[in-house]
C-alpha positions, 0 to 999 in steps of 0.5 A: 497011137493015141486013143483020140475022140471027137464029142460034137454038139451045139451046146446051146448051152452045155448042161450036166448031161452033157458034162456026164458024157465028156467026163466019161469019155475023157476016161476013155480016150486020151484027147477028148475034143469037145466041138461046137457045131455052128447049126444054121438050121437053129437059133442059138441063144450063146454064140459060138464064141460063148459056148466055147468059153463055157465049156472050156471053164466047166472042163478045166479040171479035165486035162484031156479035154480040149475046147474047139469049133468046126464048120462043115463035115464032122469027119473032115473035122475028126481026120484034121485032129487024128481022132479015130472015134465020135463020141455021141451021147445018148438020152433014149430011144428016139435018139438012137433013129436020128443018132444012126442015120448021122453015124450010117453016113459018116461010115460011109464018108470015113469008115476008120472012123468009129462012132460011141454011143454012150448012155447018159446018166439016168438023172440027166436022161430028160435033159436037153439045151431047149429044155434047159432054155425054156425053163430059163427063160421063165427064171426057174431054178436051174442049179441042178441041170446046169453048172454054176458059171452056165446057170449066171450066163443063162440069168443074165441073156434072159435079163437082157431079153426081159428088159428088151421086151419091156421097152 
């Protein structure tokens, strides 16, 4: 049976951080399905159709990773790819109290489904999407948290936002 992992987040937009857990688990498992969660409860600044085009060009080196998008339970989303593990990627201990809860009750919705903790790399360790956003959005450099083709998409959704506020 294929070692087949599932590596959830809204990747709003994906960072280096990110790209240090899936490249990690794409060493572990076979298939690594990077999925895009549609939060409503946030506000996204990328679609979930631009997520995915950004993610999908900063892994395309990666064979074994694949780019998709779920709605829903996660567990629902694991069993219709036949993945038999969740990939999470932790930054510190006040992730890990959020982190258990959500994998507590995905235990109990499917329990052949195992959740990874993998820690991040210490260098991306203060790293998130809101970070990455709020330092964007005031045209500061961004080169070492985010991929290139991440880093353009962010120069150009805060240019339009600059011109907007100005009319």
């Amino acid at each position: 049976m294929a070692a087949i992992a599932v590596c959830p987040g809204s990747f709003d937009p994906i960072t280096y951080g990110h790209l240090d857990i899936i490249k990690r688990g794409a060493k572990v498992f076979d298939e690594v399905y990077v999925v895009v969660l549609n939060n409503s409860s946030k506000n996204p600044l990328f679609t979930v159709k631009e997520r995915m085009e950004l993610i999908s060009a900063v892994t395309k080196e990666i064979p074994n990773v694949k780019v998709d998008e779920f709605h829903g339970l996660l567990v629902d989303y694991a069993k219709s790819v036949n993945a038999n593990a969740i990939l999470r990627g932790l930054r510190a201990v006040s992730d890990f109290e959020y982190e258990m809860q959500i994998t507590s009750m995905n235990r109990v919705l499917d329990e052949d489904i195992e959740t990874l903790f993998v820690m991040t790399n210490n260098q991306y360790s203060f790293l998130s999407s809101s970070i990455v956003k709020e330092v964007a959005a005031y045209n500061a450099n961004i080169s070492e948290l985010v991929p290139p083709i991440v880093e353009r998409a962010l120069n150009e959704k805060f240019k339009h936002k600059k011109n907007k506020s100005r009319a």
